[in-house]
N, C-alpha and C positions, 0 to 999 in steps of 0.2 A: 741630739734633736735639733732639727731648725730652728733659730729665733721667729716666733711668729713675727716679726717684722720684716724678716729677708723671705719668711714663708707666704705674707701676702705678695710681696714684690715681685716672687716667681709666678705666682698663680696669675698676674695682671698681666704679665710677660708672655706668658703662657695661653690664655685666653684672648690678648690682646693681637696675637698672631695670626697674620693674615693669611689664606690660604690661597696657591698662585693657582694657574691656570684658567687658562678660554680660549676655544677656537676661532681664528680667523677666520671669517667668511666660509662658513658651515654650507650657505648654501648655494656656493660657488657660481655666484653672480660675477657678471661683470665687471671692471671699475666705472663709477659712474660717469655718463659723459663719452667712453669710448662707442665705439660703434662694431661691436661684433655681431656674427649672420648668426641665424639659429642653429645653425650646424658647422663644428670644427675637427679636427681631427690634431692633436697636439702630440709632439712626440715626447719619447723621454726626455727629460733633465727640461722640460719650461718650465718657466715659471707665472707663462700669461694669465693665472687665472689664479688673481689675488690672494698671497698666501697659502699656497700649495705649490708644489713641488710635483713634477711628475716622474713614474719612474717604467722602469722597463721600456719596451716600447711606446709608453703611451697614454693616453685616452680620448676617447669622442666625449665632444663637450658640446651639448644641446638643450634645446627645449619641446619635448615630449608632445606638448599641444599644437605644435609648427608640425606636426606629421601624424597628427590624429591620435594621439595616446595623451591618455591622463597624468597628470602631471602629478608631484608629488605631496603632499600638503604645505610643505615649505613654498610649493610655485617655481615659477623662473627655472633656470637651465639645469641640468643634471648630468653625473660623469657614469659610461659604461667602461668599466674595466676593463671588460675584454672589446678589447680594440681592433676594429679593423680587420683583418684579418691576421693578427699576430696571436702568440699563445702566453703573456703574458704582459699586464699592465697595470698601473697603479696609480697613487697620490702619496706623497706624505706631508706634512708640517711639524716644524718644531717650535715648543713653544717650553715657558718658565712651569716648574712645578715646587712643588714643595717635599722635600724627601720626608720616605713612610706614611707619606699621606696616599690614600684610597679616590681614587676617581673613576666615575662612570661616564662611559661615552655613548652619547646615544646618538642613532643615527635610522634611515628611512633606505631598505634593501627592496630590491624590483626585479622583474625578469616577465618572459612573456614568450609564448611562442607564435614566431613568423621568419620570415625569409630564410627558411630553413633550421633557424635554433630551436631547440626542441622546447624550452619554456623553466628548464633549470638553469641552475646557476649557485656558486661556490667560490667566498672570498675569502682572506684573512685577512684579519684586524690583527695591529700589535703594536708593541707597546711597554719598553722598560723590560723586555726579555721575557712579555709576556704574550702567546699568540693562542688566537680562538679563528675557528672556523665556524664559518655560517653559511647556511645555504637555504635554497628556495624551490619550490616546483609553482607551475604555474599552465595550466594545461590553456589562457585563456589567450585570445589574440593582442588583447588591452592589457598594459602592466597593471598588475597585483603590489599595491607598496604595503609590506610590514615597517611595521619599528621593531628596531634590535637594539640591544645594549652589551656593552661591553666593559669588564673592569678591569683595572690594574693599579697596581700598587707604584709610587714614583721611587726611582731610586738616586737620584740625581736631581740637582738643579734645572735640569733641562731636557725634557724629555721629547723623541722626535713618535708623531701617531702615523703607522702605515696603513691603507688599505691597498689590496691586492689580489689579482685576480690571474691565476696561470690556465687557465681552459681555455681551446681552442676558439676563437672566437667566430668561425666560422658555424660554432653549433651554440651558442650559448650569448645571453643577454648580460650582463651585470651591475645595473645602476645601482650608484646609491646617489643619496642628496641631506637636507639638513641634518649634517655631523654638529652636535652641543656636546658641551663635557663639564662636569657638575663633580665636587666631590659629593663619592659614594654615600647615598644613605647606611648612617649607624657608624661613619668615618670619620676617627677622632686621632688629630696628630699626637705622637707619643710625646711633646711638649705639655698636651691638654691633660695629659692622661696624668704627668706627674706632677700637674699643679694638682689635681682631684687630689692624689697620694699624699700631698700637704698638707690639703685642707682637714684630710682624719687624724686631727691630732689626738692622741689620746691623753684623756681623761688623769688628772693627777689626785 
């Protein structure tokens, strides 16, 4: 059995553990002070928009209300996946996690139909060798913004988050904008778990 003296010391160890992660610049503003147009067009591998990474071909990086559409609750500029006219495009960032620990990523999905794209739209989120698909209809000429959430478990010290979009973009919208990431409610590191396991000593 534990000396309850090394059994407090773990549980404070244990409890006193900090839990990592937060996304850079969620809602992929500017840096401040630069002077970007409300409409960009960024190809794969920039890194112009603080803290993200772009992949495949790309993303359009704008602001919604410069071209008559509603913007998202977060405000300010938002990224369409499907880019341009290419059939596949993305973001990702890497940032500290804490292994076995449970994180939820939330984030604001859009789409709409005009200049042809029909008003759907289909992304993947991933994440630690974890991926979920989401998708959207939207019969409306004005973007429709839901929140979505996404979870996964960390397996490593350093986890990279993708979003991604392979539909032709020629027929399809796919915004997203304020990405946060929060451990998961009910999300307790297996450190915490075996200071609890200490703490039921039993009874002599």
């Amino acid at each position: 059995m534990m000396p309850i003296r090394l059994c407090g010391v773990a549980c404070a160890l244990c409890f006193g553990h900090a839990v990592l992660g937060s996304i850079v610049n969620g809602g992929f503003e500017p840096t401040p002070g630069s002077d970007v147009p409300a409409y960009l067009t960024l190809g794969g591998g920039s890194t112009a928009i603080n803290g993200w990474t772009t992949t495949d071909m790309g993303v359009e990086w704008f602001v919604p209300s410069a071209f008559g559409l509603t913007n998202s609750s977060n405000g300010g500029w938002v990224l369409d996946l499907a880019s341009n006219s290419f059939f596949a495009g993305g973001v990702t960032q890497t940032f500290a996690t804490d292994v076995n620990t449970s994180y939820r990523v939330d984030f604001e999905f859009a789409s709409h139909r005009a200049s042809g794209r029909d008003g759907t739209a289909e992304i993947v989120v991933s994440a630690a060798g974890t991926s979920q698909l989401f998708s959207i209809s939207n019969s409306s000429s004005n973007t429709l913004w839901e929140s979505r959430s996404f979870t996964f478990i960390a397996t490593s010290t350093s986890t990279t988050l993708s979003f991604r979009n392979t539909q032709s973009a020629v027929e399809h919208f796919a915004y997203i904008d304020g990405v946060s990431m929060v451990p998961a409610p009910g999300a307790v590191h297996i450190g915490v778990l075996a200071g609890i396991g200490c703490l039921r000593r039993p009874r002599r």
